[in-house]
Backbone bond lengths (Angstrom), bond angles and torsions (degrees), N, CA, C in turn:
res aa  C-N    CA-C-N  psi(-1)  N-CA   C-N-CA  omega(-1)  CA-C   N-CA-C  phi
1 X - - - 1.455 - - 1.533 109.70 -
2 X 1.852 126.35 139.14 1.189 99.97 165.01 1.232 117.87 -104.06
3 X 1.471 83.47 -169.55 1.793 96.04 -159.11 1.638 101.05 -108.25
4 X 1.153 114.76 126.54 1.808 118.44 156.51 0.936 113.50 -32.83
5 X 1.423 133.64 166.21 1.494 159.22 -176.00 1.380 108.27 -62.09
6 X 1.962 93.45 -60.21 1.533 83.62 -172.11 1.490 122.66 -75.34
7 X 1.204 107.12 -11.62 1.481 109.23 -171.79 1.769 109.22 -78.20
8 X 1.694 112.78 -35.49 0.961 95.34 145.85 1.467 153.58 -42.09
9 X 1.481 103.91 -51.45 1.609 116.49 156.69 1.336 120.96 -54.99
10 X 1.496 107.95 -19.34 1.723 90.46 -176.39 1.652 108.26 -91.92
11 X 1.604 113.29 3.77 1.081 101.13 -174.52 2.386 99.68 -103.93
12 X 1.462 77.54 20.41 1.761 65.77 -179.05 1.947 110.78 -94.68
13 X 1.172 104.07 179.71 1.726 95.75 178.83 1.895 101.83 -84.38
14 X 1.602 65.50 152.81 1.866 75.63 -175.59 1.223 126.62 -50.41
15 X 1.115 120.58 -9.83 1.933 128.83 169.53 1.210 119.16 -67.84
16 X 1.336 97.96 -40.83 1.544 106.08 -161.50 1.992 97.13 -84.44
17 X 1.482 88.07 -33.69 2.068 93.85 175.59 1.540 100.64 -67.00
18 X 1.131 132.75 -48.17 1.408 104.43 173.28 1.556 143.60 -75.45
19 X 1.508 100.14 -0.48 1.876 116.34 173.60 1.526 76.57 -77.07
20 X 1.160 143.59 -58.21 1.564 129.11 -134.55 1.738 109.28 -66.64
21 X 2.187 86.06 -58.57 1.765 92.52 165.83 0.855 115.25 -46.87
22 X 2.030 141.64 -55.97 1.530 116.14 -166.50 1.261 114.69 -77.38
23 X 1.375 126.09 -7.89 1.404 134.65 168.80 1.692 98.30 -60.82
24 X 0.756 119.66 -63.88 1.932 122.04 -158.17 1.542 87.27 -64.22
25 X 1.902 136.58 -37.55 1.654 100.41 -159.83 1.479 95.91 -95.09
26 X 1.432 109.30 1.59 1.759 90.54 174.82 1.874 106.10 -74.89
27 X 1.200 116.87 -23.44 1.373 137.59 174.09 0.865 117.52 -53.22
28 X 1.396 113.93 -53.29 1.880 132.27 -169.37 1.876 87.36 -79.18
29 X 0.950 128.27 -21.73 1.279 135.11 -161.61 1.470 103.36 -69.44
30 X 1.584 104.57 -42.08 1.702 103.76 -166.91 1.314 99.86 -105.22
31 X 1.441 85.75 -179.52 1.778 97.53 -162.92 1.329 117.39 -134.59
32 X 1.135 148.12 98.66 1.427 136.53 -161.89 1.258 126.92 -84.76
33 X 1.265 128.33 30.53 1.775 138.11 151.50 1.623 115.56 -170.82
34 X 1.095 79.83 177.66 1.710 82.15 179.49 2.031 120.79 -72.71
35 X 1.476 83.88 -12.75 1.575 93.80 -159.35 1.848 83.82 -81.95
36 X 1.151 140.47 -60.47 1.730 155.04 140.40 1.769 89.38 9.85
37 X 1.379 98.59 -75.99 1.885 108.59 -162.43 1.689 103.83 -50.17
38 X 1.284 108.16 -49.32 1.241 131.16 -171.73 1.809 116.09 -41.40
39 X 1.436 98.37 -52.27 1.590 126.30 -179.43 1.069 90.46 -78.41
40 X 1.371 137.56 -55.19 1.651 107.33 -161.96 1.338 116.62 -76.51
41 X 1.640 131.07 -12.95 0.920 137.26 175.79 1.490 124.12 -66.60
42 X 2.267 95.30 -17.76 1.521 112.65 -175.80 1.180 114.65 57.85
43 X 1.651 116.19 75.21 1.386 131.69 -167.11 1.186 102.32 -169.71
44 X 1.569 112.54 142.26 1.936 121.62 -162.73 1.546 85.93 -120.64
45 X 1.295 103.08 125.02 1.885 124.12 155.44 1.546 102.78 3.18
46 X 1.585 107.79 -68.52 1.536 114.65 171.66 1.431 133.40 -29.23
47 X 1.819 113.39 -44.21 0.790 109.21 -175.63 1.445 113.95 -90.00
48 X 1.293 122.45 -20.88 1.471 145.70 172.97 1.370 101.59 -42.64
49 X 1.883 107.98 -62.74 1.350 116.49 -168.83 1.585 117.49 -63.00
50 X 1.747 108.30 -34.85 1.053 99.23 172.80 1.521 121.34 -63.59
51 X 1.412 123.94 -47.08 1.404 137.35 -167.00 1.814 91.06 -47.21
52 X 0.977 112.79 -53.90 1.714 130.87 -161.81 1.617 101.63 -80.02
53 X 1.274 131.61 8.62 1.623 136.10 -169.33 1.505 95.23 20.71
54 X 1.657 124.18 87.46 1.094 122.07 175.12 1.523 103.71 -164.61
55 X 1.301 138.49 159.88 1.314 142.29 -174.76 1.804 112.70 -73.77
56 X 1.196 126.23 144.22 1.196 124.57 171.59 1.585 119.54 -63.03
57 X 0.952 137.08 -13.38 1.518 143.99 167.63 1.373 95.58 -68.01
58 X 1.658 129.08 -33.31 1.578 104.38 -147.76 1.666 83.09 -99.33
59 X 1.833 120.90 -27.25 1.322 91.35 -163.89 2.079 111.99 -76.19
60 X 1.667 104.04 0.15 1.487 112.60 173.06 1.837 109.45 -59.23
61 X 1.641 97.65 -47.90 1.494 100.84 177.07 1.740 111.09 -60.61
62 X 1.032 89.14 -49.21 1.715 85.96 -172.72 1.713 115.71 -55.95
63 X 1.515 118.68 -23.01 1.139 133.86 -176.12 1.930 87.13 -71.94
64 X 1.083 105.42 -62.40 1.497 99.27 -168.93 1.468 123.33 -60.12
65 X 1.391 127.87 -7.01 1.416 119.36 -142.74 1.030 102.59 -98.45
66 X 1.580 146.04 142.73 1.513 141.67 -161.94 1.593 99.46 -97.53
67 X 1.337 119.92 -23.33 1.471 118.38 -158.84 1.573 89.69 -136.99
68 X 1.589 106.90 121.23 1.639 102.77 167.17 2.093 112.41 -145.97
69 X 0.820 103.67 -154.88 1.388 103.12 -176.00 1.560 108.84 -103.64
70 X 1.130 144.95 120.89 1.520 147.67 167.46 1.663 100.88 -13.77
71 X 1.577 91.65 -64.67 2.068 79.90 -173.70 1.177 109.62 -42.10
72 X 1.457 121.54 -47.38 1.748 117.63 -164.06 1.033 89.73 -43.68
73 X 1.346 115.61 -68.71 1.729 125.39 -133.79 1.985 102.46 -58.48
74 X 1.619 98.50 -47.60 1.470 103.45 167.51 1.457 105.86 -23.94
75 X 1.791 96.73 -98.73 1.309 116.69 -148.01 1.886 104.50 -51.24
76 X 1.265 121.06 0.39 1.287 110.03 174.45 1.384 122.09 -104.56
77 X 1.332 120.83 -1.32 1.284 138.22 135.50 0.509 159.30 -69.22
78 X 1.595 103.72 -6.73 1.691 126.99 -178.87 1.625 90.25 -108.43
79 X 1.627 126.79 -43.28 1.415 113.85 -169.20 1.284 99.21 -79.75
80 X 1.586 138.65 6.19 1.788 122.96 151.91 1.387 105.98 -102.00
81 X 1.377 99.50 45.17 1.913 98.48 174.81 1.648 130.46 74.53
82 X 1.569 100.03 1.72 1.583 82.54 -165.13 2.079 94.27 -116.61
83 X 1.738 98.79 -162.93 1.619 106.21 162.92 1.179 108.19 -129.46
84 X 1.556 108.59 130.14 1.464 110.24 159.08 1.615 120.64 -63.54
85 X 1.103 121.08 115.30 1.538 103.91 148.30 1.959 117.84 -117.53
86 X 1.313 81.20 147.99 1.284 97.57 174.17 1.755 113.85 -94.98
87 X 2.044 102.34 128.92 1.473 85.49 -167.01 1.440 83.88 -117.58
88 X 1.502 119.87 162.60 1.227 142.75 -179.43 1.636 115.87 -104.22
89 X 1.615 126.44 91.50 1.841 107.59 169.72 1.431 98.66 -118.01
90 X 1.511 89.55 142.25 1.548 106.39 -170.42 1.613 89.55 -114.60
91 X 1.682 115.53 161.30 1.113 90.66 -162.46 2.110 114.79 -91.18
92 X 1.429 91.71 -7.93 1.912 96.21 167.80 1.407 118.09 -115.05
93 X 1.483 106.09 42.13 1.847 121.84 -171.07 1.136 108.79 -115.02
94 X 1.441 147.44 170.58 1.058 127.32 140.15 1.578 107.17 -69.61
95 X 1.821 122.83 -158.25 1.328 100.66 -167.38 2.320 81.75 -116.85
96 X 1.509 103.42 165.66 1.210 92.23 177.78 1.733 97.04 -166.01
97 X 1.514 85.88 160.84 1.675 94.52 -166.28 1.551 117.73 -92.99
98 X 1.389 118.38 150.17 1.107 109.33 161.35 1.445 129.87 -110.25
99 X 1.412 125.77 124.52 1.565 115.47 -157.23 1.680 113.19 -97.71
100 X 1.690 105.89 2.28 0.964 121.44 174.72 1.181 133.05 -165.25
101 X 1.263 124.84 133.60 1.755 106.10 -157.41 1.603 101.16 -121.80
102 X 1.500 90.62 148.97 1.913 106.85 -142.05 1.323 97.27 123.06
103 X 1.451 133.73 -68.80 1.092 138.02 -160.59 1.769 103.39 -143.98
104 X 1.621 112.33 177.85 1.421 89.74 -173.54 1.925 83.89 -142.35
105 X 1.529 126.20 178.98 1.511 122.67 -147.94 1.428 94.63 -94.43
106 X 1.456 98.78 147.83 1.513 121.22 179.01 2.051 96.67 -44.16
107 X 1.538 94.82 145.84 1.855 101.30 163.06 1.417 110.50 -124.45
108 X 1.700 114.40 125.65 1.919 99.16 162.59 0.677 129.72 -6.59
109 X 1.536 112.39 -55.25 1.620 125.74 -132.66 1.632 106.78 -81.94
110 X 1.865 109.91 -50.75 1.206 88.40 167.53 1.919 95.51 -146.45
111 X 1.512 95.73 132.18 1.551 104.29 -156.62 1.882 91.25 -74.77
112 X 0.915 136.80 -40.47 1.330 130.92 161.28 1.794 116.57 -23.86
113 X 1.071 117.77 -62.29 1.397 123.23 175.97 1.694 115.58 -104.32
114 X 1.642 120.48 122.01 0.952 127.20 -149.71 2.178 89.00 -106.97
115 X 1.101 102.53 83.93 1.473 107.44 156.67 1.345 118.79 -131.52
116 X 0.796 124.11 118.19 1.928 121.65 168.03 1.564 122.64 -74.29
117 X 0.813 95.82 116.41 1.939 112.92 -165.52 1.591 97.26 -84.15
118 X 1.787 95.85 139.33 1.307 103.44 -175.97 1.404 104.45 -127.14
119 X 1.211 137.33 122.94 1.719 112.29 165.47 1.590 124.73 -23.75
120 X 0.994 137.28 156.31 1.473 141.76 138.85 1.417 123.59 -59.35
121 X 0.997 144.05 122.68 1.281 133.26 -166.61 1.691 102.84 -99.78
């Protein structure tokens, strides 16, 4: 007879059961389109389109499109409530954001150069 997933997993050692759990919520974590982001935010095309003064057909396209412009991607994240940021890791940098592109956001550290420092995780 077989056996389910989890029952498999429940027969592994407990080390290996907890790589799996933090494996699955970094998983559950992402989201694979805009139309995904959209729903969890609990928001219909309609209201998108309105937030965005734009027709509901276009915010369907925009849900679909693999390649778009930063503004899009912005302003459609902000009209389901949220902020995009864009983060930057280089691979001998720490990693750091940019809050605007053209230029990138003022840092404490040194007001001369405008990067905002993030830990590395």
């Amino acid at each position: 007879m077989a056996r389910s997933l989890n029952e498999f997993i429940a027969e592994l050692p407990a080390d290996e059961q907890a790589e799996i759990e933090a494996r699955y919520q970094v998983l559950k974590q992402e989201v694979e389109g805009l139309r995904e982001l959209r729903q969890i935010a609990g928001k219909a095309q309609a209201d998108i389109a309105t937030a965005l003064n734009i027709k509901q057909p276009s915010v369907s396209k925009i849900e679909k499109q693999a390649d778009m412009y930063l503004s899009t991607l912005r302003s459609y994240v902000e009209a389901i409530g949220g902020k995009l940021e864009l983060i930057v890791k280089l691979p001998t940098r720490p990693a750091f954001t940019i809050q605007h592109l053209g230029d990138v956001a003022g840092s404490d550290e040194r007001p001369t150069r405008s990067v905002a420092r993030r830990r590395s995780a």
